[in-house]
Backbone as CSV, one residue per row, in Angstrom:
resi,resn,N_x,N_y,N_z,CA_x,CA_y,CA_z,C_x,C_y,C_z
1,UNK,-0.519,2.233,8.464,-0.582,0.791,8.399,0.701,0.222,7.802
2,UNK,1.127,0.816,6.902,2.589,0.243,5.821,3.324,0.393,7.265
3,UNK,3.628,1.383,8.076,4.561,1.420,9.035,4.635,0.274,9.798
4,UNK,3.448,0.184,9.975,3.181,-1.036,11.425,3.642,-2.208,11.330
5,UNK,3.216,-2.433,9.815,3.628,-3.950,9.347,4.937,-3.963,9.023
6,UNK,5.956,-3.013,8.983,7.303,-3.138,8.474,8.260,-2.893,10.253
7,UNK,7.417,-1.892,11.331,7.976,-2.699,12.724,7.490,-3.796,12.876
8,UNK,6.312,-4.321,12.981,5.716,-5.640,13.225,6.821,-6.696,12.925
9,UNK,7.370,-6.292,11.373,8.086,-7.527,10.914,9.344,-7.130,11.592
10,UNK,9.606,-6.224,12.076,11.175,-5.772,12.633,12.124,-5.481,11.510
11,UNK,11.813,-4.467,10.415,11.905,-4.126,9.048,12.449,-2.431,9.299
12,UNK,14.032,-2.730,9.521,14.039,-0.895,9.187,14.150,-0.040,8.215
13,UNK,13.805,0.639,7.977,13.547,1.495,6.808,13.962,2.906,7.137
14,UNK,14.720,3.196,6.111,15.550,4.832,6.156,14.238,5.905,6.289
15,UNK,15.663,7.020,6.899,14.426,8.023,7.638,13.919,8.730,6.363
16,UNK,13.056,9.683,6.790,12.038,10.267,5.646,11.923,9.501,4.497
17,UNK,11.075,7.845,4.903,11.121,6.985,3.743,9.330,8.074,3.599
18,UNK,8.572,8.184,4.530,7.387,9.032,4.168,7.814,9.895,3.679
19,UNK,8.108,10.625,3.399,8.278,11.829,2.691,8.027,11.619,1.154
20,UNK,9.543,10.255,1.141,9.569,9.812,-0.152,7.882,9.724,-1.339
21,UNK,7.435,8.523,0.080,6.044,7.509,-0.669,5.012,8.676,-0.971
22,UNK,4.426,9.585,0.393,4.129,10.656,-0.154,4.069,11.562,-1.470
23,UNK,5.765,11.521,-1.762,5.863,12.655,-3.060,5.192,11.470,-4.368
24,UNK,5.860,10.454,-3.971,5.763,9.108,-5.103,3.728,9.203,-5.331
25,UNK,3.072,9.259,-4.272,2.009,9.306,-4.233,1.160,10.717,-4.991
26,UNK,1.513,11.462,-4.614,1.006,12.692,-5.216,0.996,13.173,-6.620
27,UNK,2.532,12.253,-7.329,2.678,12.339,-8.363,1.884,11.416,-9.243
28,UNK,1.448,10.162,-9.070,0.813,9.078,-9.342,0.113,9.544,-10.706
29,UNK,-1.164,10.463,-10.736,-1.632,11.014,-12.059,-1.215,11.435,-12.599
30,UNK,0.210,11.813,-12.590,0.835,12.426,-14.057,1.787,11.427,-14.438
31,UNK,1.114,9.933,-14.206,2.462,9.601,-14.472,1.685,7.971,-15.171
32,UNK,3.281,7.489,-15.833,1.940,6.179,-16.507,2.208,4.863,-15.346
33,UNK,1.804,3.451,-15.490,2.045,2.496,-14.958,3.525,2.388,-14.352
34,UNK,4.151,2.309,-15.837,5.649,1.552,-15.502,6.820,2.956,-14.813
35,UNK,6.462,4.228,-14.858,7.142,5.080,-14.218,6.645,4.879,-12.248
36,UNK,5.757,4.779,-12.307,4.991,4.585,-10.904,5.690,2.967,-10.148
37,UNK,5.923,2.353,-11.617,6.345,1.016,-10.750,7.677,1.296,-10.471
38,UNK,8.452,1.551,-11.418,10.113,1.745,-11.041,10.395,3.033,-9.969
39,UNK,9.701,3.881,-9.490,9.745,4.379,-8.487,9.809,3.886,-6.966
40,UNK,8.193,2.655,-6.991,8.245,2.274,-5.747,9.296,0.970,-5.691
41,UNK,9.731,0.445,-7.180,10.879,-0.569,-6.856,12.259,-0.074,-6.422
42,UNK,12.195,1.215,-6.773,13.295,1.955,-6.388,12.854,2.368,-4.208
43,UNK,12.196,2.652,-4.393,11.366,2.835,-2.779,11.799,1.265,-2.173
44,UNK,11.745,0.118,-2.907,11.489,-1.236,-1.928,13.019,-1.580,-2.215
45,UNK,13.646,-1.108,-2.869,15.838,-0.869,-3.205,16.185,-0.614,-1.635
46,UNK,15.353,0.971,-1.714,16.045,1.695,-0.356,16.077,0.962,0.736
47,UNK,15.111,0.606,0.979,14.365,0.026,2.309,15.225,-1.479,2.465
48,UNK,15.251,-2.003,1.508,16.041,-3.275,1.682,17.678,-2.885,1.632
49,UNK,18.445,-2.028,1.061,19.589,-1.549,1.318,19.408,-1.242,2.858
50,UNK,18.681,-0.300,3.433,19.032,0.091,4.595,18.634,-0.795,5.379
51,UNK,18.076,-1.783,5.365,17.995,-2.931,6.453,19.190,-3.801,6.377
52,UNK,20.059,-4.076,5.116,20.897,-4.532,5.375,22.262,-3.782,5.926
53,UNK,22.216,-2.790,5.946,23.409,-2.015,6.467,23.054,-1.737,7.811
54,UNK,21.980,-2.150,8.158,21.447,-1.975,9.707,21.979,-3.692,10.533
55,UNK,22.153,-4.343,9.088,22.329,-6.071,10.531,23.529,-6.460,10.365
C-alpha cells in the first residue's frame, strides 16, 4: 500500500527503499520512540533527496 500511494502520487523513491523500512521495522522492539522516529525521518530524507535528484 505505502508503494502505491507514493506511484499514485508520482513519488520516486530510491531502490531497496524496502529493504530499508523492513530492517527499520523488525527492529522496532528493541528500540524506544525517538530512535524509531529519527530512523523513519531519516527514511522520509532519502526518499525526498532522491526525488529531487530525479526532476
Amino acid at each position: 500500500m505505502f508503494y502505491k500511494a507514493l506511484a499514485s502520487d508520482s513519488i520516486s523513491y530510491p531502490d531497496y527503499l524496502d529493504v530499508y523500512i523492513s530492517s527499520a521495522w523488525e527492529n522496532v522492539d528493541a528500540l524506544n520512540k525517538k530512535q524509531v522516529q529519527i530512523i523513519f525521518d531519516g527514511l522520509s530524507e532519502w526518499v525526498s533527496a532522491s526525488e529531487n535528484d530525479l526532476n
